[in-house]
matplotlib code that plots the C-alpha trace (Angstrom):
import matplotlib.pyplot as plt

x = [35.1, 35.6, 33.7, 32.5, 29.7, 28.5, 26.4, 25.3, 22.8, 21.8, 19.0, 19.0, 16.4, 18.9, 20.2, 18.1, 19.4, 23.1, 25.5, 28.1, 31.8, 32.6, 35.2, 35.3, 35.9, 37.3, 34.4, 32.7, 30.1, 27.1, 26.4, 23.6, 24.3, 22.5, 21.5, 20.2, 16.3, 14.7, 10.7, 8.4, 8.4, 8.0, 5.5, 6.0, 5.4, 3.0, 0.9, -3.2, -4.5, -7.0, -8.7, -7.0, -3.8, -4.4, -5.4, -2.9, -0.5, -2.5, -0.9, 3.2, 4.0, 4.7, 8.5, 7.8, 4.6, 6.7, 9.8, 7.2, 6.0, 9.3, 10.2, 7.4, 7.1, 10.4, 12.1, 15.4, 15.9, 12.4, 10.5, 10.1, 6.2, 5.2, 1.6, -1.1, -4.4, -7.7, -10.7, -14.2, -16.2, -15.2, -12.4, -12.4, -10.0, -12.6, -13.5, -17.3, -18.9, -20.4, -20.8, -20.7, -24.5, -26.7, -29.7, -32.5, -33.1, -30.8, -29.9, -28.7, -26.2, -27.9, -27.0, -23.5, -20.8, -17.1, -17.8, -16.8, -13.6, -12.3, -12.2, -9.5, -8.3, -8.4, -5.3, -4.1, -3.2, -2.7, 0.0, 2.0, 1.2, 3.3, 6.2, 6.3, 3.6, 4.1, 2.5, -0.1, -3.2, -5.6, -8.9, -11.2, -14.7, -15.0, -19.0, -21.5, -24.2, -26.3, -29.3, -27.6, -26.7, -29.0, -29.4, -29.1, -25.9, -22.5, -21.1, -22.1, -24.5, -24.2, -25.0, -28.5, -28.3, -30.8, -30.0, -30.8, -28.7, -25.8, -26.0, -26.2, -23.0, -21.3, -22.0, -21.6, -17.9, -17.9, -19.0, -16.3, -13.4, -14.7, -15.0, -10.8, -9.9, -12.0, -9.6, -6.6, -6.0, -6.3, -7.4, -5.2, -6.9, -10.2, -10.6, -13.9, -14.2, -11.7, -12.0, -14.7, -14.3, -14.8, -18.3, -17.1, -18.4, -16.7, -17.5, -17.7, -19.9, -19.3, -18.8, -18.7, -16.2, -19.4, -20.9, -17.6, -17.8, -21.0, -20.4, -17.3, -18.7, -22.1, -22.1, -18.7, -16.7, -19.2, -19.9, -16.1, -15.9, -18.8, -17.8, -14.0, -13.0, -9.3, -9.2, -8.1, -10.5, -8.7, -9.9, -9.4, -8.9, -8.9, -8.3, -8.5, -8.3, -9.2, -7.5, -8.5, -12.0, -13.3, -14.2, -15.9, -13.8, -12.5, -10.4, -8.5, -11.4, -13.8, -12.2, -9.1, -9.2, -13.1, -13.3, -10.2, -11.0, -14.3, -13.2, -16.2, -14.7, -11.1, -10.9, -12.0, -9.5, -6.0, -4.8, -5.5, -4.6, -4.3, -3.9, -3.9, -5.1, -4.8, -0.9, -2.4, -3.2, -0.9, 1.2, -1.4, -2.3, 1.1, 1.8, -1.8, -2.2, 1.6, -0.3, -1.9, -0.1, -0.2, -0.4, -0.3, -2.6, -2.9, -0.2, -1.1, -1.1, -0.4, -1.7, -0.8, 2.4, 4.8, 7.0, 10.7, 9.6, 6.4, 9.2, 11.1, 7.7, 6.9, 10.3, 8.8, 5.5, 7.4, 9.9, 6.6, 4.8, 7.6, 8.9, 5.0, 4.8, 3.2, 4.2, 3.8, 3.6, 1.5, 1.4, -1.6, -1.7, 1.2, 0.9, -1.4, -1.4, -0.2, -1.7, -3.2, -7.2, -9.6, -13.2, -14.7, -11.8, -9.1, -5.5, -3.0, 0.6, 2.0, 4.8, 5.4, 2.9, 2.4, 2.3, -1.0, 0.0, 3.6, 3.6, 6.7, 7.1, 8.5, 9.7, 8.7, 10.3, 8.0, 9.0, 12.6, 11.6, 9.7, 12.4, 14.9, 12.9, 11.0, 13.8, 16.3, 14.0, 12.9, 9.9, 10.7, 13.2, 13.1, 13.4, 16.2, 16.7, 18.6, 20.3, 22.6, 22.1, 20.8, 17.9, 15.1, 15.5, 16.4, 15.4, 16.7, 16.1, 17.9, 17.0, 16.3, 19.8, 21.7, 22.0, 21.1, 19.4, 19.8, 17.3, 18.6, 17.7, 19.7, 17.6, 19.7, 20.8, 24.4, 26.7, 26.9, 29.1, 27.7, 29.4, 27.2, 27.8, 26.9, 27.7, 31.2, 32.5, 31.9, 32.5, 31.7, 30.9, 29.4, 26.0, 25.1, 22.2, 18.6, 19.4, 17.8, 20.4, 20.2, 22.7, 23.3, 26.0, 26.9, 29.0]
y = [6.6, 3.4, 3.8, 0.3, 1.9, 4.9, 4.4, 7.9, 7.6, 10.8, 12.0, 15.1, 16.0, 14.6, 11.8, 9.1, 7.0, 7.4, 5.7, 8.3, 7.5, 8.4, 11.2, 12.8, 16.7, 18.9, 20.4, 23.1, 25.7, 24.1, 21.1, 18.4, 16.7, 13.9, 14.0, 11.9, 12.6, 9.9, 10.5, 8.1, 4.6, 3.9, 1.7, 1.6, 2.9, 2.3, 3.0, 2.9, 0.0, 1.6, 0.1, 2.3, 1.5, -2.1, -1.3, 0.8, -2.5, -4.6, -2.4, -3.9, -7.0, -9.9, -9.0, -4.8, -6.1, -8.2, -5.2, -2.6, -4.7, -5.7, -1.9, -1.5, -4.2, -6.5, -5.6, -5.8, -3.2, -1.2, 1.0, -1.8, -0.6, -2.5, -0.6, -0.2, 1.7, -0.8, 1.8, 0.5, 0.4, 2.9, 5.5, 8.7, 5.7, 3.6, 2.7, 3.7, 4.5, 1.4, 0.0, -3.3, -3.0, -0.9, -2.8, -0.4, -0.8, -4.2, -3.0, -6.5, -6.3, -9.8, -8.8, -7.5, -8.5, -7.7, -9.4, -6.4, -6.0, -9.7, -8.0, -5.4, -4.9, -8.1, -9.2, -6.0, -6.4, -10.4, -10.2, -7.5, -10.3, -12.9, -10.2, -8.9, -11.1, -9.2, -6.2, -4.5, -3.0, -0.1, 0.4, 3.9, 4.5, 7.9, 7.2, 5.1, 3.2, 5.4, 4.3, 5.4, 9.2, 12.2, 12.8, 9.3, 9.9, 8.8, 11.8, 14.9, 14.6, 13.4, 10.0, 9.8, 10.0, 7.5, 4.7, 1.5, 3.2, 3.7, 0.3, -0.9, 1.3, -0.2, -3.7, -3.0, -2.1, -5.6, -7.5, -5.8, -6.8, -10.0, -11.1, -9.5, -11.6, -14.8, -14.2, -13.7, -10.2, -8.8, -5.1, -4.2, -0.2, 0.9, 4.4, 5.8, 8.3, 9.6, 13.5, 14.1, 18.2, 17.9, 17.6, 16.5, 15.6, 12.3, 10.1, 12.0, 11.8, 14.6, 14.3, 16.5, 15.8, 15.1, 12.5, 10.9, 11.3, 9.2, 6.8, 5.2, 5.4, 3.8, 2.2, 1.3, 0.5, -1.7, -3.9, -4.1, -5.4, -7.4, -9.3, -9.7, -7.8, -7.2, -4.2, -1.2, 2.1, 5.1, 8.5, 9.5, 10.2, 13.9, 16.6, 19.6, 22.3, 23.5, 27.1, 26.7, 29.3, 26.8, 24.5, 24.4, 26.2, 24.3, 24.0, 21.6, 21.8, 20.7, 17.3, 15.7, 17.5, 17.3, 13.4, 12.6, 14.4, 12.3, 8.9, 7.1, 7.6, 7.6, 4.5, 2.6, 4.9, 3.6, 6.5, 9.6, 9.9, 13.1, 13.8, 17.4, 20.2, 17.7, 18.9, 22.3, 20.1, 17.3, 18.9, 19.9, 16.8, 14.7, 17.3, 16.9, 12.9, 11.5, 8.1, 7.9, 6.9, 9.1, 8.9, 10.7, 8.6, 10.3, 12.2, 15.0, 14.3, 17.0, 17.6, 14.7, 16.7, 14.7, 17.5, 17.5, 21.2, 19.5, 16.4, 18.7, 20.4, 16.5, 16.2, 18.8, 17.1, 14.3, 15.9, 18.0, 14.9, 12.7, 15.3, 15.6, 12.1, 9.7, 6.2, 5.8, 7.6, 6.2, 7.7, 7.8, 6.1, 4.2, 3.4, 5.3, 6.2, 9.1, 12.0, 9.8, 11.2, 9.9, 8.7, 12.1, 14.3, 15.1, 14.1, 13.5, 12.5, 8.9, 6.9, 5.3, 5.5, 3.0, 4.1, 1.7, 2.3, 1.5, -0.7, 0.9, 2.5, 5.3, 6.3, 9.7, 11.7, 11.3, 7.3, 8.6, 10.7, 7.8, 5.3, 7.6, 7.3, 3.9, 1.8, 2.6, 3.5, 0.3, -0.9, -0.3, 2.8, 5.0, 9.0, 10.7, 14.5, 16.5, 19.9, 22.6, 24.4, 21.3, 20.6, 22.4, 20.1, 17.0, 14.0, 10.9, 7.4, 4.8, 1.6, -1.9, -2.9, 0.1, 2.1, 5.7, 6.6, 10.7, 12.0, 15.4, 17.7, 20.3, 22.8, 25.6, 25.7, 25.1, 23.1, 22.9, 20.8, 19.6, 18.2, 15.1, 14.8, 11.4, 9.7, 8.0, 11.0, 13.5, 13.5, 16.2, 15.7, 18.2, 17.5, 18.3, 21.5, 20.6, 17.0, 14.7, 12.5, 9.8, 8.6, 5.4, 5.2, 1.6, 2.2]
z = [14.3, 12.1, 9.1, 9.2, 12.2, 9.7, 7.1, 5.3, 2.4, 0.7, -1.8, -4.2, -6.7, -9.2, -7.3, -5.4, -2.6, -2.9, -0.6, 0.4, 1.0, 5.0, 4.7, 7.8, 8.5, 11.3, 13.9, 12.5, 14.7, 12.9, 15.4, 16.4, 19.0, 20.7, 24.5, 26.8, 26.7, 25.6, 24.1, 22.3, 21.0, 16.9, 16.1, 12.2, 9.2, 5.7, 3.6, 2.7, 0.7, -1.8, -5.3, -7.4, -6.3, -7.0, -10.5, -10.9, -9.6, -12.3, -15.2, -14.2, -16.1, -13.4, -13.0, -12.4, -9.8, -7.5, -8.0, -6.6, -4.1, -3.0, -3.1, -0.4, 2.0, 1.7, 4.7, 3.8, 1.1, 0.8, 2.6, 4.8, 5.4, 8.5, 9.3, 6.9, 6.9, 5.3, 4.4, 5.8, 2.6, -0.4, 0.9, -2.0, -4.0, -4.4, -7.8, -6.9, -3.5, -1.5, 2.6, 3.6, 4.1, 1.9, 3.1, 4.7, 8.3, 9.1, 12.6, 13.1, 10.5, 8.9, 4.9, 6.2, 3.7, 2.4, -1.0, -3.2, -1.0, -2.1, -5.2, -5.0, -1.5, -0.2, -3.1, -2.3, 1.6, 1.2, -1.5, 1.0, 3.8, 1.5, 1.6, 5.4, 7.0, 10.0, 9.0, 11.5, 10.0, 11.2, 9.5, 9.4, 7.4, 5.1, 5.5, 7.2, 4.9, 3.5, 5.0, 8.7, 7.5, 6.6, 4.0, 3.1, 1.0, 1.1, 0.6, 2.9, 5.4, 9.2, 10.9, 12.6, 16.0, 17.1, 19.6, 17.1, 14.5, 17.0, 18.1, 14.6, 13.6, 16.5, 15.0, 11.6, 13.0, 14.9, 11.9, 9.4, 12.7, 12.2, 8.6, 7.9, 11.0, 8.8, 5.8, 8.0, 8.3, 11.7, 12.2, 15.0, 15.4, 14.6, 14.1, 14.2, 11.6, 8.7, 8.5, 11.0, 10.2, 7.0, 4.8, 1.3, -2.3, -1.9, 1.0, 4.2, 7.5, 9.6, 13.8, 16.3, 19.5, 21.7, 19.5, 19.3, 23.2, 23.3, 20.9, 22.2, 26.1, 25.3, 22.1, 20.7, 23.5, 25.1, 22.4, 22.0, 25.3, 25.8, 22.9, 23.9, 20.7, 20.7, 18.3, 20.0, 19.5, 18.4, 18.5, 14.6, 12.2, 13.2, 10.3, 12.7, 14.1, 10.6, 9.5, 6.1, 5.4, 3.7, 6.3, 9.8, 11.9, 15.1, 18.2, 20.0, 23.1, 20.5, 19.7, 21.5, 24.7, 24.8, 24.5, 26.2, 29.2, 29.6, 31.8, 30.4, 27.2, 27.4, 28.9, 25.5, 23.8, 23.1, 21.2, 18.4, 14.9, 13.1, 9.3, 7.1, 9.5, 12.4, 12.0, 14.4, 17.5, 17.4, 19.7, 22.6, 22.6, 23.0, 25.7, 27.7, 27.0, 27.3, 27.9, 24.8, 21.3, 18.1, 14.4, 11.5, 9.9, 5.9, 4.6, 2.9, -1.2, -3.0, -6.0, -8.9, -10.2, -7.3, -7.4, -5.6, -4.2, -2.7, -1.1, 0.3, 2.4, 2.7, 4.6, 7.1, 8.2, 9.0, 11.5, 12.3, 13.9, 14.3, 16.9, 19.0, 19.5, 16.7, 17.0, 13.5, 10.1, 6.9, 3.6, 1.4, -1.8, -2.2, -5.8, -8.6, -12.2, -13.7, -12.0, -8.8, -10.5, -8.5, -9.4, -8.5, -10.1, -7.6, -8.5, -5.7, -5.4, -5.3, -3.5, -7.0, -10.8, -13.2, -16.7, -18.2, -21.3, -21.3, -18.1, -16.8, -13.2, -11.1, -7.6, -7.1, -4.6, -1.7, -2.4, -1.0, 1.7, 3.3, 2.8, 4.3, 7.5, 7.0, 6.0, 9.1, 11.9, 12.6, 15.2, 19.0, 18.0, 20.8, 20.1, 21.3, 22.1, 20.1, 20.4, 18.1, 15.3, 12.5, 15.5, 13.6, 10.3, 11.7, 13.6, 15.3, 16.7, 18.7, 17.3, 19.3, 18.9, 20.0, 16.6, 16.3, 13.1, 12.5, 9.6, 8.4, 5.6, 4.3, 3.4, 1.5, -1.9, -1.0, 0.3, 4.3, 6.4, 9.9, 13.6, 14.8, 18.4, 19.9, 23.4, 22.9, 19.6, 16.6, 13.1, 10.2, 7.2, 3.9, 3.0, -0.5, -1.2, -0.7, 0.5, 2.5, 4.7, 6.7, 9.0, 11.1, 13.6, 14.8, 17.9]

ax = plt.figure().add_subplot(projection="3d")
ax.plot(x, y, z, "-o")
ax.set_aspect("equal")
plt.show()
């Protein structure tokens, strides 16, 4: 192999992003090899715009701003995020709870409005348009308004399930479409309902699979149509089949299988996104619905510390879902302060955190284990099959123009060299303990 086709950048807990010289070994027993099966298409990866991360963005002087930015959206040398999630009124990283229309009984959506998110969001998602203005964008509500749910809270509760409040929802979901697409942002997915399974202190609406059954067959999908509405309606953003006693209890009948197996239904739905517990039926449902696309539409966040111990089980979820069939991977909050603490208490991990008090920023680890997929695995990579004795902690893509881009994670605390194995040769090389490594080959 020339070593002007192999690129081989590395990341220890000590070392971030480290380009590593091509010295190649003899065959060893350890192997991965490429083979000819071919599986799904990548659609992207990104990120979710929420207001905290914009304030947390406000704290960088001008020069530290555009740096982060840069370090998320520039194609050329970031996580080159190219699909982004938009909450529908206040997602749990919201400065406060509030809808688009917290007017009592306006089933016409008439006092509809996304004021409040010209705000924060809005300067949020159009200053990442100025740096990849190709970015795709899907958008998901944590609660309806408050007047539509029972009880008539935003966090808890249930939506009412009466015919002029389903219609309503259904245009309350056409009017949002509409105003983004007024300042220039197109929502691309809609996805019905963030963590239907779970009934939360922050904003939450709970759904069984049969209401989202009847919504999208008689409500959602026909407005969509009769209205020419381009958005495509996901079935999402699922957080079971729950395993955790804490929660209902749930099976992959009860959502995916149940809805998808309705025609009426499926044929509004262009795919399903899954996030947390959603991680349990991924895989059913790649195998029963090969048609549809996938998503892992939340990573899971951790708890504020951004550990390199929680990375490294970060590195797992994505070959989890990467090998059942999403199209695309987004992160939570891309950019917090210290600690990620919400409005309602909960901390969570971050891609990077400002300091507001000294201004200054840092890549955490998660910020590396997304670029070490994000920034080679570029939009229309293909997956390919894999097979030896790496296969369990490693993934790989064959990008548009021919490359193959091998993610791999050594997860022992030593040393281990391994045999790649690709159409036209092999190489070895040692990859350092409790790395992640990615690989490109340029043949």
């Amino acid at each position: 192999m020339q070593e002007n086709n192999f690129k081989w950048i590395s990341t220890t807990e000590e070392n971030q992003w480290q380009k590593q010289d091509a010295v190649f070994s003899k065959p060893c027993l350890d192997t991965l090899e490429l083979t000819s099966e071919r599986y799904q298409e990548i659609d992207g990866f990104g990120g979710c715009f929420n207001e905290l991360g914009w304030v947390a963005m406000t704290d960088l002087n001008e020069i530290d701003h555009q740096k982060v930015m840069e370090d998320l959206f520039k194609p050329e040398d970031s996580c080159n995020f190219n699909f982004c999630r938009i909450p529908i009124g206040a997602s749990d990283y919201a400065l406060e709870w509030y809808s688009h229309d917290e007017h009592d009984g306006d089933y016409n959506m008439e006092q509809f409005s996304i004021e409040r998110d010209k705000l924060y969001l809005l300067k949020y998602i159009k200053e990442a348009q100025k740096y990849n203005p190709d970015i795709k964008f899907f958008a998901s509500p944590w609660s309806p308004p408050t007047w539509m749910k029972s009880p008539k809270a935003y966090n808890y509760g249930t939506l009412i399930w009466k015919k002029e409040v389903l219609e309503a929802y259904a245009l309350y979901f056409m009017k949002f479409i509409q105003a983004y697409e007024a300042e220039g942002v197109t929502i691309n997915q809609l996805h019905v309902q963030n963590e239907p399974v779970s009934d939360q202190k922050f904003p939450s609406c709970l759904w069984t699979g049969e209401q989202f059954r009847e919504f999208i067959s008689k409500y959602l999908g026909p407005l969509f149509e009769k209205n020419d509405i381009k958005t495509e309606i996901w079935l999402g953003t699922l957080n079971g089949p729950e395993v955790d006693e804490r929660y209902i209890h749930t099976r992959y009948d009860d959502y995916a299988n149940l809805v998808l197996s309705d025609p009426e239904a499926r044929k509004y739905i262009k795919g399903v996104s899954y996030q947390w517990c959603g991680r349990n039926a991924i895989q059913q449902t790649y195998q029963s619905f090969p048609e549809m696309k996938f998503m892992q539409s939340e990573n899971e966040c951790g708890d504020g510390t951004n550990t390199w111990e929680y990375a490294r089980y970060v590195f797992n979820l994505y070959r989890h879902y990467l090998t059942n069939g999403v199209n695309s991977y987004i992160y939570w909050n891309m950019v917090l302060r210290p600690r990620g603490i919400s409005t309602w208490g909960w901390e969570q991990n971050a891609m990077i955190t400002v300091d507001p008090k000294t201004g200054e920023y840092v890549k955490n680890p998660e910020y590396y284990v997304m670029k070490h997929f994000s920034h080679f695995i570029k939009k229309g990579a293909v997956r390919v099959g894999l097979k030896g004795h790496w296969t369990g902690t490693s993934v790989a893509f064959e990008n548009p123009n021919g490359e193959i881009v091998a993610v791999i994670n050594n997860g022992l605390n030593r040393e281990r060299e391994i045999t790649i194995k690709y159409k036209t040769g092999e190489f070895t090389v040692s990859l350092k303990p409790l790395s992640f490594n990615t690989i490109v080959i340029s043949e």
